[in-house]
N, C-alpha and C positions, 0 to 999 in steps of 0.2 A: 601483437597486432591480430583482427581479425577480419573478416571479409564480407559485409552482406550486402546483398542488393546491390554491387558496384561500389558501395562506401564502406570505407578503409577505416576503421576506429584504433586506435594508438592507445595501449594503457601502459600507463607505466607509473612507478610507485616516486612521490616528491618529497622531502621534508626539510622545516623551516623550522628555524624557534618555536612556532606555537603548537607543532606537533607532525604527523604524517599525515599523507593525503594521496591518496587515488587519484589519480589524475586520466581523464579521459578526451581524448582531441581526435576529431575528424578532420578530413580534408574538405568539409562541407558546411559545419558548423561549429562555435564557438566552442572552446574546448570546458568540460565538465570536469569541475572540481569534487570529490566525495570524503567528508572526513572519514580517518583510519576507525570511530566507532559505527562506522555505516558500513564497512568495507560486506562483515559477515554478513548481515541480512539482506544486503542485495547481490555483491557479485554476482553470485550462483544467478539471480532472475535478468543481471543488465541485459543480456543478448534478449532476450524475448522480449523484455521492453522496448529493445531497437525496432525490434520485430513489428511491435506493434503503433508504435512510433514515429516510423519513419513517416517523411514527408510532410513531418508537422501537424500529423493527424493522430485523434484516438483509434480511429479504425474499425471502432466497435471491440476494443480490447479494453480491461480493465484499468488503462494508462490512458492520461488524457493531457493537454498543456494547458493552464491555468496560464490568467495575465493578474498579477500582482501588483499595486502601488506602495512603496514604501518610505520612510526616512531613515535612511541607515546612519548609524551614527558609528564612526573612525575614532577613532582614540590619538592622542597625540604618538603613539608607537608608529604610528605609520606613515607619520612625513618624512619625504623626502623618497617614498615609496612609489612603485606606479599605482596612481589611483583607482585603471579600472581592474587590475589584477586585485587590491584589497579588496574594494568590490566584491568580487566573484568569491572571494575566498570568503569574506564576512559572511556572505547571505547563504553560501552553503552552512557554514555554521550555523546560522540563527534558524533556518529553515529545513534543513534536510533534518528526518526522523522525525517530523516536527507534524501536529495537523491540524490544519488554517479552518476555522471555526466555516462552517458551508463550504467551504473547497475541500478537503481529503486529507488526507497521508500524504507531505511532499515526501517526494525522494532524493532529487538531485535538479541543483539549478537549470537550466536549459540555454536559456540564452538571456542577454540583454537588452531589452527594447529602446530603453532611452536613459541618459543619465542625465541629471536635472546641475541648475548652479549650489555648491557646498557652500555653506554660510555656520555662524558660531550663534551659541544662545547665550546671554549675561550668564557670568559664574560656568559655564561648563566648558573646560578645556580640548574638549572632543571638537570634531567639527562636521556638520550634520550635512546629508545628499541624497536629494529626493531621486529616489530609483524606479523603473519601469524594466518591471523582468518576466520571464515566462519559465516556470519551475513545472517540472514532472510531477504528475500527481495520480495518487492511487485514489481512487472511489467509484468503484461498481455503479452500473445505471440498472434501476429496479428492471426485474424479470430476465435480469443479466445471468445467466450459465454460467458458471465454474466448477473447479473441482479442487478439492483441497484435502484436507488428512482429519479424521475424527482425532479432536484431541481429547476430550473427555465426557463423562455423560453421568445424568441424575435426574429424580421425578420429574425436572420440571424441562428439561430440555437437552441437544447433546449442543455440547461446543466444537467447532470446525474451527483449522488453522492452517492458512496459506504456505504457512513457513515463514513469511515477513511479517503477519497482519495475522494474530491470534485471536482479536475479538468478534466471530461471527458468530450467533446463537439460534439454532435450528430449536421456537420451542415445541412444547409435545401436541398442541395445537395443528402445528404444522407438519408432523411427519404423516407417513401413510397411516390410512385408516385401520383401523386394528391392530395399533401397535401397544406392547407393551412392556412395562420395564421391569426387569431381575437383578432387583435389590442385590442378591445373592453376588450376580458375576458385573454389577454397573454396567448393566447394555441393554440397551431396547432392541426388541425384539416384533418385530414386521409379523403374524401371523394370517399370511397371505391364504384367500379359501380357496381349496379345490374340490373335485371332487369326493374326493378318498379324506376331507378334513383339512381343518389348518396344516397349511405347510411355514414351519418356522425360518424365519433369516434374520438375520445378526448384522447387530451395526457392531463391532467391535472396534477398540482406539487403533488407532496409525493406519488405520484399513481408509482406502480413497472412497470419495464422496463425490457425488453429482449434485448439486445443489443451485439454488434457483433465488438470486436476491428480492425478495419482499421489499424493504424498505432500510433507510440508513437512519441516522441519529444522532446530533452532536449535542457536549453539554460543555457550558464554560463552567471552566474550573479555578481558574482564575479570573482573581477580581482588581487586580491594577491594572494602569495603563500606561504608555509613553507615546511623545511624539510618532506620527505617521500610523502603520497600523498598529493597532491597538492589541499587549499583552495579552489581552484578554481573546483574541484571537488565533494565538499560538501555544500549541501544548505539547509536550514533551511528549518521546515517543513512549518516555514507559509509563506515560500517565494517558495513552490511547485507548486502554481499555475504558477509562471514562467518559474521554474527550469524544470519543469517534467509535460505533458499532453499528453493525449490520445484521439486521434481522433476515435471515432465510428461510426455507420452504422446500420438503421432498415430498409435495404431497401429492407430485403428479408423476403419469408415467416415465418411465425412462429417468427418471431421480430417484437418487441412493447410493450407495454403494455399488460400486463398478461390481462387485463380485455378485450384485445379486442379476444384474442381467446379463452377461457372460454366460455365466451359468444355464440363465433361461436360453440365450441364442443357443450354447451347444446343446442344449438337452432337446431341442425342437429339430439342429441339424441331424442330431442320431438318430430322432424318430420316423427322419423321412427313409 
């Protein structure tokens, strides 16, 4: 259990036939389901998603609540089952890791708005239930601040990675002015002027980053469709680097690497 704001969150680990599951319940809202493949790339961020979350708002955090229509379709496995717990458990699977063509990166179901009458289509043994839900969702708002880890770099651009959300692309366009890159060690290189000459600084990989969202970009990747929303809408998490990227920008002050203005504040407090 842990404590924030007044509200109590309950995790604890569930499993059923179709596999294990996270399970997350407040004493405030609806309790949040997370399949056991979501567990690693988010545990670690859930509290700061509360954080920024809470009261149902984005907050101006990189977490925002999206309102979803769907037709979820139940398979004859689950009669005789409570309908809104299969629910909650379906739509985490179908949608967490998942990212909704103009909406973002879900993460985790949130709550459920409305649930509609189930009814059957000729020939299909399932039985189909139009849902109204509101899911967590990751998608930065342009000229939005974050800070994230260099994961890699080349002529044309360095790539940044949240730790959940790998596809963000800082290109050479956008870094500071006089930068340039050493083929030799894979790092662009800031040579900022001063008096006395270029002074060199280093983006090097796993080293933190300031960085400034420019703009987002989604592409379908998928070309089917099914009843309610549409296949062609949802795209697997490990196919997000195609689905879902974010163009970013260090081309202004105070953007970069933490190490390079650190450095500048202490080398300005010595000089006093």
């Amino acid at each position: 259990m842990m404590t924030k704001d007044n509200r109590r969150y309950y995790l604890d680990l569930k499993e059923n036939p179709r596999g294990r599951f996270l399970r997350v319940k407040t004493n405030y809202r609806t309790a949040v389901t997370i399949p056991e493949k979501s567990w690693s790339r988010f545990r670690d961020i859930f509290s700061d998603y509360v954080d920024k979350m809470k009261d149902g708002g984005g907050g101006g955090g990189v977490g925002t609540l999206a309102r979803i229509f769907d037709v979820l379709r139940l398979s004859l496995h689950f009669l005789g089952e409570d309908l809104d717990k299969a629910i909650l458990e379906q739509l985490n699977l179908k949608f967490a890791n998942k990212v909704v063509q103009n909406v973002g990166l879900c993460i985790a179901l949130w709550d459920i708005v409305e649930r509609g009458e189930s009814f059957m289509f000729p020939g299909d043994s399932g039985h189909h239930t139009k849902v109204k839900f509101r899911i967590l969702v990751f998608r930065p708002f342009v000229d939005q601040i974050l800070v994230g880890k260099i994961k890699s770099c080349d002529h044309e651009s360095v790539r940044v990675t949240l730790g959940f959300f790998d596809d963000i692309t800082i290109p050479k366009n956008n870094l500071q002015k006089d930068s340039e890159f050493d083929s030799e060690k894979q790092e662009w290189i800031w040579k900022y002027p001063t008096d006395d000459g270029p002074h060199e600084l280093f983006m090097e990989k796993d080293e933190d980053i300031r960085f400034k969202v420019v703009s987002d970009m989604f592409v379908d990747t998928t070309p089917t469709g099914n009843p309610g929303l549409e296949s062609s809408d949802v795209e697997s998490f490990e196919n997000k680097k195609t689905s879902y990227r974010i163009i970013a920008a260090i081309n202004d002050s105070g953007l970069g690497p933490l190490t390079w203005w650190t450095a500048s504040g202490e080398e300005e407090d010595n000089g006093e």
